[in-house]
FIZANU-841644 format. One record per residue (C-alpha): residue in three letters; x, y negated, z negated. Coordinates in Angstrom, 1 decimal. Example, Ala and Ser with C-alpha at 12.3 -4.5 7.8 and 13.67 -1.06 7.14 Angstrom:
BEGIN
("ALA"; (12.3; 4.5; -7.8)) ("SER"; (13.7; 1.1; -7.1)) 
END
This chain:
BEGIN
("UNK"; (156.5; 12.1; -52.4)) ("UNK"; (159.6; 10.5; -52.3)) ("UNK"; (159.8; 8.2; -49.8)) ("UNK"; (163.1; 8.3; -48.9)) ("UNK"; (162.9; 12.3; -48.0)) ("UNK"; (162.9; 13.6; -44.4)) ("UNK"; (159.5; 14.7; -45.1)) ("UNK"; (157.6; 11.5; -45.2)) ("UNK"; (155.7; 10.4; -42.8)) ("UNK"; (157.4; 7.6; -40.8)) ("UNK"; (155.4; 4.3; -41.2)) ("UNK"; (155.4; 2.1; -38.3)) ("UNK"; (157.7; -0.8; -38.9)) ("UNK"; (155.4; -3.9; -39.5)) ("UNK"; (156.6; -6.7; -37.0)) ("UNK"; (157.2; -10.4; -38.3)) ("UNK"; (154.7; -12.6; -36.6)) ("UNK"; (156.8; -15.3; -34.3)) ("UNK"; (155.1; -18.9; -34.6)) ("UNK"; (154.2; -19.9; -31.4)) ("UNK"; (155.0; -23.4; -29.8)) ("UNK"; (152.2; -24.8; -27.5)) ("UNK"; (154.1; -27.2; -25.1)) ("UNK"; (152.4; -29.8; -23.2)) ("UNK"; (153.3; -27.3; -19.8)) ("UNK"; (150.3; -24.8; -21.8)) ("UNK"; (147.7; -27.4; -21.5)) ("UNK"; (147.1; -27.3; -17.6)) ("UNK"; (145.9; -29.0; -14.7)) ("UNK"; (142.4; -30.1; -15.9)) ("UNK"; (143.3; -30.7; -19.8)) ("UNK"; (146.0; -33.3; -18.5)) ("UNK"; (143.3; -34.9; -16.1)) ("UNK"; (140.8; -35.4; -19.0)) ("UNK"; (143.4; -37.1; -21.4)) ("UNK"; (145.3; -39.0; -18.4)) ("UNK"; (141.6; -40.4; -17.4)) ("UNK"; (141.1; -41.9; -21.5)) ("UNK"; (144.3; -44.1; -21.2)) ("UNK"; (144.7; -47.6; -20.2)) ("UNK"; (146.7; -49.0; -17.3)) ("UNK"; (149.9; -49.1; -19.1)) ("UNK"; (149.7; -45.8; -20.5)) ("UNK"; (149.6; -44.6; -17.3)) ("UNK"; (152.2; -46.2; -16.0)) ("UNK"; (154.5; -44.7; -18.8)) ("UNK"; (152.9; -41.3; -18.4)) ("UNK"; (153.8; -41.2; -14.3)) ("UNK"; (157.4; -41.7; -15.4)) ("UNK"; (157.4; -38.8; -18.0)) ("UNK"; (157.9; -36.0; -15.2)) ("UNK"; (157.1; -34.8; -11.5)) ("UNK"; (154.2; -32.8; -12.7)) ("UNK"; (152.6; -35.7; -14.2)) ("UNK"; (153.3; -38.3; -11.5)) ("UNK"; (151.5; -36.1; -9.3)) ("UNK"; (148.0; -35.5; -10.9)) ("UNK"; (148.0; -39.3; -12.2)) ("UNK"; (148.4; -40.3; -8.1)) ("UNK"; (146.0; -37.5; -6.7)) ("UNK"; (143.2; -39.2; -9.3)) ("UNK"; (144.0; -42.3; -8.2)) ("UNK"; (143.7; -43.3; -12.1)) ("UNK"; (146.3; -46.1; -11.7)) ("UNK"; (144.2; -47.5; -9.0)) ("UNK"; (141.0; -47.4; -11.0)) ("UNK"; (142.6; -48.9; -13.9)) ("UNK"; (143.9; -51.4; -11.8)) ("UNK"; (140.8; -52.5; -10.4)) ("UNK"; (139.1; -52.4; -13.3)) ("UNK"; (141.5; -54.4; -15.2)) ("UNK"; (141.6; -57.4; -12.6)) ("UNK"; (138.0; -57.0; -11.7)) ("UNK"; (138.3; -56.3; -8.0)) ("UNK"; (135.1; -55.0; -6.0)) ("UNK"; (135.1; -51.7; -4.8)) ("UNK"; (135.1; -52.8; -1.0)) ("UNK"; (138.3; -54.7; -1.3)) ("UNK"; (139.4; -52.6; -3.0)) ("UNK"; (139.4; -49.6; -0.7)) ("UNK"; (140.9; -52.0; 1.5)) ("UNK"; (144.3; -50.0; 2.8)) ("UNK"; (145.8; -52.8; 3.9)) ("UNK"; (145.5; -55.2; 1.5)) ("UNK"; (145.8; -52.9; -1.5)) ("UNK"; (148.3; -50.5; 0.1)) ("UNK"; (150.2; -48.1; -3.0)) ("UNK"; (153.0; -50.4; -2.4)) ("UNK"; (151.9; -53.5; -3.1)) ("UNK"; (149.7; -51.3; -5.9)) ("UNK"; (153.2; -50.4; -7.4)) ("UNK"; (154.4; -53.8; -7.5)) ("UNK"; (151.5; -55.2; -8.9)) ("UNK"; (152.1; -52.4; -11.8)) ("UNK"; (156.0; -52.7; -12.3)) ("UNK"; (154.9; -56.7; -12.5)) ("UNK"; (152.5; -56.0; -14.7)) ("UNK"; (154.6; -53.7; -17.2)) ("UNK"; (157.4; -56.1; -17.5)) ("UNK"; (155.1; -59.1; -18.2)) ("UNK"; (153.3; -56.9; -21.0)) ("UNK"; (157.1; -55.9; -22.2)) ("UNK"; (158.4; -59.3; -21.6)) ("UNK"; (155.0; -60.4; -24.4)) ("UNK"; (155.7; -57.8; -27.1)) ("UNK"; (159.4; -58.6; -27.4)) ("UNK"; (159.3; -61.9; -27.5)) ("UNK"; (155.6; -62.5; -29.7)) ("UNK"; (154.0; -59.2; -30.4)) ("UNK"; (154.2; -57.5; -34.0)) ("UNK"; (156.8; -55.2; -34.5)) ("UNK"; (157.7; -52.2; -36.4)) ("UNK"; (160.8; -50.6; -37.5)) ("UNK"; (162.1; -47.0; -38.1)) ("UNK"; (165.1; -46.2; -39.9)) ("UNK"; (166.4; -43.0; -40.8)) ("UNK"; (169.3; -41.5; -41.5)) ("UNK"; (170.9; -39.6; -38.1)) ("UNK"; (174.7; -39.2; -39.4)) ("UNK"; (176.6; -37.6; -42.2)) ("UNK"; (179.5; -40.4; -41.5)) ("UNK"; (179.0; -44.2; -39.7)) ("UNK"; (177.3; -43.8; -36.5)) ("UNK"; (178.0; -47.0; -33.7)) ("UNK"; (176.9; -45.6; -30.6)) ("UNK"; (173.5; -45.2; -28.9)) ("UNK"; (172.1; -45.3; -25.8)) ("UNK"; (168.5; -44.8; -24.6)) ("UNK"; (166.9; -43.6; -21.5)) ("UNK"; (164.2; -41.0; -20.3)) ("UNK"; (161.8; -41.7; -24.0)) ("UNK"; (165.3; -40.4; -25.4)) ("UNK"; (167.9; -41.9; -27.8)) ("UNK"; (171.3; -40.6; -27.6)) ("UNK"; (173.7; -41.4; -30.8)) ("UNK"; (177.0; -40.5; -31.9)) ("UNK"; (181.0; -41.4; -33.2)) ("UNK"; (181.5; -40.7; -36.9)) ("UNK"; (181.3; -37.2; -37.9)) ("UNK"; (181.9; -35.3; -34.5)) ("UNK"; (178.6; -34.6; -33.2)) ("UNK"; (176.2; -36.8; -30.5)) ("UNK"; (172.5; -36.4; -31.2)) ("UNK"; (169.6; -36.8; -29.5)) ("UNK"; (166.4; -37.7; -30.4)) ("UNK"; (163.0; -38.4; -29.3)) ("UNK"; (161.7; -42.4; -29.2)) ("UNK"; (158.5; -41.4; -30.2)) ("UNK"; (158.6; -39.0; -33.0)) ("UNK"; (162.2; -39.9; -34.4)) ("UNK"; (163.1; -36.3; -34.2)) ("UNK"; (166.0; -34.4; -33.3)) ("UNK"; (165.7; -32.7; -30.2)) ("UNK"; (169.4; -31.7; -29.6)) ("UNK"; (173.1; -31.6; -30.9)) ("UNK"; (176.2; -31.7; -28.9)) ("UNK"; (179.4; -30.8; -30.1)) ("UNK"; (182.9; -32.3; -30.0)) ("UNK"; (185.2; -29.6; -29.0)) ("UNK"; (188.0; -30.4; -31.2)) ("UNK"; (189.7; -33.5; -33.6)) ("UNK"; (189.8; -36.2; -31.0)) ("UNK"; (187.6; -38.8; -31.1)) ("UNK"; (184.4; -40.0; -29.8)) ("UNK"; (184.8; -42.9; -27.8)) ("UNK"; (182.1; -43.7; -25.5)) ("UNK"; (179.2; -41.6; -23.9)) ("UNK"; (176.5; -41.1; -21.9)) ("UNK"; (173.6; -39.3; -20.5)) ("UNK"; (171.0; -38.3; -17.6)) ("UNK"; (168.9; -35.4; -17.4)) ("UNK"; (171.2; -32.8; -16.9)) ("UNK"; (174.1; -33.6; -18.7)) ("UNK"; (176.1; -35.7; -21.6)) ("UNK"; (179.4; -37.0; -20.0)) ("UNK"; (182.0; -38.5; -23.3)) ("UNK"; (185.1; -40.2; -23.9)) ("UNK"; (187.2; -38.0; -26.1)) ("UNK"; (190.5; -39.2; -27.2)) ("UNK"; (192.3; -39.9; -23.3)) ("UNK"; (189.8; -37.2; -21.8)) ("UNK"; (186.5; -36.7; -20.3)) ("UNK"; (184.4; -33.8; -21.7)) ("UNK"; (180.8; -32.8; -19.8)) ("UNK"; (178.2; -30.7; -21.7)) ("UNK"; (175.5; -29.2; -19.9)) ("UNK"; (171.7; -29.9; -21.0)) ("UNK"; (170.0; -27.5; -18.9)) ("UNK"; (171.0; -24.0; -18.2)) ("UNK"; (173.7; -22.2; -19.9)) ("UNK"; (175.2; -24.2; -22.4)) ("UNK"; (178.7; -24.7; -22.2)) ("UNK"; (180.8; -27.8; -21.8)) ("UNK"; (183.9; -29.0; -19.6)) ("UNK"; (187.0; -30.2; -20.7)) ("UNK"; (189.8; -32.2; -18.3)) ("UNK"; (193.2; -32.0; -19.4)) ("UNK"; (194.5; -34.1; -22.7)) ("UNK"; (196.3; -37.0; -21.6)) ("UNK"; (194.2; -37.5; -18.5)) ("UNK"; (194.0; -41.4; -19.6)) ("UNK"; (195.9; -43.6; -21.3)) ("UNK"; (194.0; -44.7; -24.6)) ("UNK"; (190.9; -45.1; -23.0)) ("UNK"; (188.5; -47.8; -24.7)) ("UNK"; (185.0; -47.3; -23.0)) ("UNK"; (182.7; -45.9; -20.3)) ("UNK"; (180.4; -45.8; -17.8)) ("UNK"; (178.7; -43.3; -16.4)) ("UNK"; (176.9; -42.7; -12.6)) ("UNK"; (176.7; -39.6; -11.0)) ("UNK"; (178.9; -38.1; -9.6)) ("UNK"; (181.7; -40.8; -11.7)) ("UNK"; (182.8; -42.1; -14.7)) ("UNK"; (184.4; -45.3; -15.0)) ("UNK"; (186.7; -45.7; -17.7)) ("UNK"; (188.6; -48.6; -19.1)) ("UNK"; (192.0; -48.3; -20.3)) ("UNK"; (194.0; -50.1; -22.7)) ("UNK"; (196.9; -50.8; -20.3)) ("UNK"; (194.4; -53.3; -18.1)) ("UNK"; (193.4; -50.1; -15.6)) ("UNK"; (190.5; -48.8; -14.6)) ("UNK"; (190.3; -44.7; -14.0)) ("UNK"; (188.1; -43.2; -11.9)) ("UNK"; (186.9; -39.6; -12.3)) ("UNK"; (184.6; -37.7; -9.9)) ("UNK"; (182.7; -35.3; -11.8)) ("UNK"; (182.3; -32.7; -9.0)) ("UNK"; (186.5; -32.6; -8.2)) ("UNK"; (186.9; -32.8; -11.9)) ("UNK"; (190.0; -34.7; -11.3)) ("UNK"; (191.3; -38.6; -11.6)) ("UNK"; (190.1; -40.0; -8.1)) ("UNK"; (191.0; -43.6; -8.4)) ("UNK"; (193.4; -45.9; -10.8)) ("UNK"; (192.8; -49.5; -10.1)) ("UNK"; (194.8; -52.4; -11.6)) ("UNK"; (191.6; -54.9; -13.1)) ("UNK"; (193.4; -57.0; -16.1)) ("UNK"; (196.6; -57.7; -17.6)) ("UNK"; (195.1; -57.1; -21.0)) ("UNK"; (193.1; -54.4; -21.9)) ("UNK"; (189.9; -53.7; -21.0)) ("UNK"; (187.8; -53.7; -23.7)) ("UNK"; (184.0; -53.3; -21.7)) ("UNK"; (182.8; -52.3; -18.0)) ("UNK"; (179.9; -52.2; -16.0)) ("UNK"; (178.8; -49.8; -13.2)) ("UNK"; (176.4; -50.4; -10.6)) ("UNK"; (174.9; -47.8; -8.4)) ("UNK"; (176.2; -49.3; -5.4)) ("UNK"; (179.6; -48.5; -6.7)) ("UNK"; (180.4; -52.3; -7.8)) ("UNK"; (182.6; -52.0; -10.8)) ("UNK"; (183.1; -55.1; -13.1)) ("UNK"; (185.2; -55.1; -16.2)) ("UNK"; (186.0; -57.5; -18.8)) ("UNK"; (189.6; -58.0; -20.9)) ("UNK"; (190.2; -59.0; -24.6)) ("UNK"; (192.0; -62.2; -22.8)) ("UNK"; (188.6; -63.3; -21.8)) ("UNK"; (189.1; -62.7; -17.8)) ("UNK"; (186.1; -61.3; -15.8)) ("UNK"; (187.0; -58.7; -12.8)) ("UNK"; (185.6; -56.8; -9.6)) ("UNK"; (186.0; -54.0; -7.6)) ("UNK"; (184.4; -51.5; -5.5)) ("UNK"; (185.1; -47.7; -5.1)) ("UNK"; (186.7; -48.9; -1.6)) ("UNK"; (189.2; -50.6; -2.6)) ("UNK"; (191.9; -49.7; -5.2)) ("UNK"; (192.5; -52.9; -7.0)) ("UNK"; (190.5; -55.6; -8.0)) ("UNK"; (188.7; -57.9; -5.4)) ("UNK"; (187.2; -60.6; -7.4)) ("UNK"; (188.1; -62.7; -10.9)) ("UNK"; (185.0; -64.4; -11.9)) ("UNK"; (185.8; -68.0; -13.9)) ("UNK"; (186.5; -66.7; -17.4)) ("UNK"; (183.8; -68.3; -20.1)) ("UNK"; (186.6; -69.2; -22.7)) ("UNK"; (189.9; -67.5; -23.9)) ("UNK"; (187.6; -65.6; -26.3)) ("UNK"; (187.7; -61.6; -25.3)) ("UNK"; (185.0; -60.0; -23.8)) ("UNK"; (183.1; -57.5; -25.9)) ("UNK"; (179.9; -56.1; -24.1)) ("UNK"; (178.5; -56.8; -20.2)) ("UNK"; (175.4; -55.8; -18.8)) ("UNK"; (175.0; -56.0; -14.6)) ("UNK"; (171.1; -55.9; -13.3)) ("UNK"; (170.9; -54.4; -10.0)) ("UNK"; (167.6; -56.0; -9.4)) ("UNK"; (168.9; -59.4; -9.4)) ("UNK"; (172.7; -59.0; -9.2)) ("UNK"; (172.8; -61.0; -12.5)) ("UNK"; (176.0; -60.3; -14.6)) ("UNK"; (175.7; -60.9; -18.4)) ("UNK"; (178.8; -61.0; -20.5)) ("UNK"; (178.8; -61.3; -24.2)) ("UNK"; (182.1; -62.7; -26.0)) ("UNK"; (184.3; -62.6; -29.3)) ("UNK"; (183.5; -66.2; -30.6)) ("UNK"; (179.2; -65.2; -29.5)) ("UNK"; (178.9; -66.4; -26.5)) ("UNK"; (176.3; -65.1; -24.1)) ("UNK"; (177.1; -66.1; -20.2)) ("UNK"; (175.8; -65.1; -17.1)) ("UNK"; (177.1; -65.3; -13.6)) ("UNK"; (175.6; -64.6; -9.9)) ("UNK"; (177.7; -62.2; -8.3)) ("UNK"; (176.4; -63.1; -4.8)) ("UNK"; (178.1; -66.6; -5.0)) ("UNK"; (180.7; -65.5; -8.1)) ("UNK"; (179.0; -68.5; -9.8)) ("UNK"; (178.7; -69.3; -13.8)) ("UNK"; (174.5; -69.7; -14.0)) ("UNK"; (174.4; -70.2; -17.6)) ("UNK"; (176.6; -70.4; -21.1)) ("UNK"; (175.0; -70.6; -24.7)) ("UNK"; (176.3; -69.8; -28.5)) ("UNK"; (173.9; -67.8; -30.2)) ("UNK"; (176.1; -66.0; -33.0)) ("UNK"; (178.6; -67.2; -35.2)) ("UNK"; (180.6; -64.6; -34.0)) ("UNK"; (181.1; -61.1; -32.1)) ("UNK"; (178.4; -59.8; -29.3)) ("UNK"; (178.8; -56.1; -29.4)) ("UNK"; (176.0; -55.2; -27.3)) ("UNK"; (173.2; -56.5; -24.6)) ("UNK"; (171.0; -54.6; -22.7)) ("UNK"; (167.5; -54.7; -20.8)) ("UNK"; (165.2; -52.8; -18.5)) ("UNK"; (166.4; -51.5; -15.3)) ("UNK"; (163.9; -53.5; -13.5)) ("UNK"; (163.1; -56.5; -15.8)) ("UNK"; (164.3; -59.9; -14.3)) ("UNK"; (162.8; -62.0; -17.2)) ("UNK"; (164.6; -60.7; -21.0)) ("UNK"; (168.0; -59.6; -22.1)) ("UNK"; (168.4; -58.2; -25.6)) ("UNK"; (171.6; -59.1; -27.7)) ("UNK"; (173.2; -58.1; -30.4)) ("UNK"; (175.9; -59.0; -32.2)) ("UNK"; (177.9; -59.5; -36.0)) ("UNK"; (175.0; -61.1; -37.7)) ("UNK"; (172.6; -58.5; -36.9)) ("UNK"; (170.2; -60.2; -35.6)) ("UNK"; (168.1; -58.9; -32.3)) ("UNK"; (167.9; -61.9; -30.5)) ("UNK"; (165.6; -61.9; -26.6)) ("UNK"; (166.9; -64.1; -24.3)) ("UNK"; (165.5; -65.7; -21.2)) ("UNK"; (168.0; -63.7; -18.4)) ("UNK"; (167.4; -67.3; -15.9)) ("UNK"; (168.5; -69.7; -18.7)) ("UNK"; (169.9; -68.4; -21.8)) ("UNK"; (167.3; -69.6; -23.9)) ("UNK"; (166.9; -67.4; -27.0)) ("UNK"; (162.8; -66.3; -26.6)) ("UNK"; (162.9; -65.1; -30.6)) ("UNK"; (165.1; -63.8; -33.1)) ("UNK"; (164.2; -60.4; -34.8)) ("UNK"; (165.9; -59.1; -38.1)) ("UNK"; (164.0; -56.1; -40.5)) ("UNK"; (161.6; -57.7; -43.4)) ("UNK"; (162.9; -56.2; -46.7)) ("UNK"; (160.2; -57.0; -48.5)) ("UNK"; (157.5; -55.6; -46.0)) ("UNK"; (156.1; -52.3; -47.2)) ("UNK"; (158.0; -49.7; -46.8)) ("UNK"; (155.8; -46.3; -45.9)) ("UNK"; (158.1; -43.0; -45.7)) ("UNK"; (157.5; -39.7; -43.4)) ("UNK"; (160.0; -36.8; -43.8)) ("UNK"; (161.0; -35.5; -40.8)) ("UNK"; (162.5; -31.4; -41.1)) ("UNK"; (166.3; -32.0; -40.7)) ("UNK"; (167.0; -35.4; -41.9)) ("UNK"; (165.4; -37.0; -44.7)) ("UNK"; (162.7; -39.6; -44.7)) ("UNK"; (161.9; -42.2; -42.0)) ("UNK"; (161.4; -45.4; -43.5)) ("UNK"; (158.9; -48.3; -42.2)) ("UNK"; (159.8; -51.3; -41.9)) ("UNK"; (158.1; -55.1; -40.3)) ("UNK"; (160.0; -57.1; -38.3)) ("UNK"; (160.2; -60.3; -39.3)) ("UNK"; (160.5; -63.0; -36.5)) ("UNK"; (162.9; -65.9; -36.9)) ("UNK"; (162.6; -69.6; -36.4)) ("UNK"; (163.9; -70.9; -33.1)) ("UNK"; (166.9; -72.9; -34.8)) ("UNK"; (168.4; -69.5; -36.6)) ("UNK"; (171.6; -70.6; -38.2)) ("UNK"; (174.0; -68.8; -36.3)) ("UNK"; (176.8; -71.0; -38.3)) ("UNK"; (175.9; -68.7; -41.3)) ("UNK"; (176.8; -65.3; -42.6)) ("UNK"; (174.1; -63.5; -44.3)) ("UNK"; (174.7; -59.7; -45.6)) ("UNK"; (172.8; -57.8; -43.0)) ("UNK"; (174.5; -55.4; -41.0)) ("UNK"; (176.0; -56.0; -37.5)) ("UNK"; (174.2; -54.4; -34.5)) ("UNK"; (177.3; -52.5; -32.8)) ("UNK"; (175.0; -51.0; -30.2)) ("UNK"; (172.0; -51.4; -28.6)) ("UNK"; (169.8; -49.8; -25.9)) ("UNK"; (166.2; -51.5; -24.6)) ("UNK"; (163.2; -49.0; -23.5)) ("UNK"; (159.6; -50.0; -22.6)) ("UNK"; (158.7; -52.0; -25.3)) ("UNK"; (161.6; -50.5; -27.8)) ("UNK"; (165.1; -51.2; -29.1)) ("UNK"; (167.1; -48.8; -30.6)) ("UNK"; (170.5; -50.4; -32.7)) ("UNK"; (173.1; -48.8; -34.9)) ("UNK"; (174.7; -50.3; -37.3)) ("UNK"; (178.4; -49.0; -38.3)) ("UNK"; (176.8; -47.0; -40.8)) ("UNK"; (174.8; -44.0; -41.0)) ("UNK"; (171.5; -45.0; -40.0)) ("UNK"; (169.9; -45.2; -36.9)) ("UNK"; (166.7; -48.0; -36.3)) ("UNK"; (164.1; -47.7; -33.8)) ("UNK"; (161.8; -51.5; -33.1)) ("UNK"; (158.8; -50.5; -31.8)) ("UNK"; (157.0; -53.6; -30.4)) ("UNK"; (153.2; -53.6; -30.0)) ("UNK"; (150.7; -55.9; -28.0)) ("UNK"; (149.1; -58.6; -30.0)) 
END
């Protein structure tokens, strides 16, 4: 019978089989409990940051606590002493804890690097946050990816020719520079993304990012404010008679800036013009700067590779030491880490310096003749291994070698992620002895 005749009997139209993603939500309660209970302290302490969810069962099994004790050899009877070991001090004795162990790795444990390739065209942009790794500018897309499995979790899309100028992100959305406005793309929900009007800035050069603003510094020595909620210019402020080439933001609205003339200035969200001019370092410009809140510790990195560092409760220069040969792009650390700043600059070396005196700690830069072990990943190619190789404490920063320069940086627990001007992103991964 001819299958194609009214008179066939209609077979049931066989349904493709969907593959089926377990997520870590599909585990539940109890699963979690059994593999949170198998990890060390420090695990843990990384695992309560992953989400609310997690946080929560790790606290109600008092795990951190157990480890805790465990780990420093404390009696049970002291140790169910409220009072003395209230979750507090427990909490400080862990954040102290973590950034000692971090503070180690970076500066003497082994080391591993991951390179692959996240670009079609150069890619000099990357920030990291959240176990995430945003990167972007080159061939009109910002991707992210996860800093643990190198993998690309998203892709956000410039909305027209204009470029990519600066960027960031939080857990809702990706705020960018593009050409002389500010575009917003949603992460959660619908996906759409917002636009201001063309024009909205004139020539902007970079940005920071704190809800509900973003701070952008203009070439014509102003400083724009724009309130994300009003979706409109809230504040121009006069900083610099040059342009300003780099900014920081801190969350109690302290704005600092630096010029390519070399001048350092500050403002708050208060006042609409500048309110402080910290001691410039040299007439070198400023390239990069990196404000701690926990220790209101300003770090500025120059043209001629300079590192400084000035105390913005007395507006005092703490510390000044050369350790390039030339340009710092980019310096970073933990939120909450008093003790290392990573820098990076023209020579492309990773150097980890001592935030109280400028001292360099180490000097990192990617063994070429370590083995090199490949994984594919689905999208983008192989992900090359790598060792780090650690320098000697007198690195020749007079020299020039042919590595490529570290235009951007961004410092996790116990990982750096760098770009290079080129189309290749690198992930150090450093490990406890």
């Amino acid at each position: 019978m001819d299958p194609g005749s009214s008179s066939a009997p209609r077979q049931p139209t066989a349904k493709r089989k969907q593959r089926k993603h377990t997520t870590v939500g599909a585990l539940g309660h109890d699963v979690l409990c059994m593999i949170f209970s198998l990890l060390d302290l420090v695990h843990l302490i990384r695992c309560s940051a992953v989400c609310k969810s997690w946080s929560i069962a790790i606290r109600k099994l008092k795990l951190l606590q157990i480890q805790y004790q465990k780990q420093h050899q404390i009696d049970a009877a002291t140790f169910s002493n409220a009072s003395a070991y209230s979750e507090r001090l427990l909490n400080i004795h862990l954040e102290q804890l973590a950034m000692e162990q971090h503070k180690f790795s970076l500066q003497e444990g082994p080391a591993d690097i991951f390179q692959w390739k996240g670009h079609l065209t150069r890619v000099n942009l990357c920030r990291m946050k959240m176990g995430m790794i945003l990167t972007g500018v080159g061939d009109k897309v910002m991707r992210l990816w996860s800093a643990e499995s190198c993998k690309c979790l998203d892709e956000y899309f410039l909305p027209d020719k204009a470029p990519l100028i600066d960027f960031d992100f939080d857990e809702g959305k990706v705020v960018g520079l593009v050409g002389t406005r500010i575009c917003i793309w949603k992460r959660i929900g619908i996906r759409d993304i917002f636009s201001s009007r063309d024009g909205l800035f004139t020539k902007g050069l970079c940005m920071r990012y704190v809800d509900p603003q973003a701070v952008i510094g203009c070439e014509d020595g102003k400083v724009r404010v724009f309130d994300m909620y009003s979706r409109k210019c809230s504040q121009i402020i006069k900083m610099h008679s040059g342009s300003v080439t780099c900014l920081s933001f801190s969350d109690d609205q302290l704005i600092v800036s630096g010029s390519s003339l070399g001048s350092l200035t500050m403002s708050d969200l208060s006042s609409d013009q500048r309110v402080a001019t910290l001691s410039a370092a040299s007439s070198a410009g400023i390239k990069t700067l990196c404000l701690n809140p926990s220790s209101h510790l300003l770090f500025a990195g120059s043209t001629d590779g300079f590192a400084s560092c000035w105390d913005l409760r007395t507006l005092r220069a703490v510390w000044k030491t050369r350790i390039s040969p030339n340009v710092l792009y980019s310096m970073g650390h933990l939120r909450n880490d008093k003790s290392t700043l990573v820098v990076g600059g023209i020579d492309g070396i990773v150097r980890i310096l001592d935030q109280e005196n400028g001292l360099v700690l180490s000097g990192c830069i990617m063994d070429e003749s370590s083995n090199v072990r490949n994984r594919s990943t689905e999208k983008y190619g192989a992900i090359q291994k790598n060792e780090v190789k650690r320098l000697s404490e007198d690195a020749h920063i007079d020299l020039m070698p042919h590595r490529p320069p570290i235009k951007c940086l961004g410092v996790g627990m116990q990982k750096i992620v760098t770009t290079h001007n080129d189309k290749y992103i690198r992930l150090w991964k450093f490990h406890k002895t």
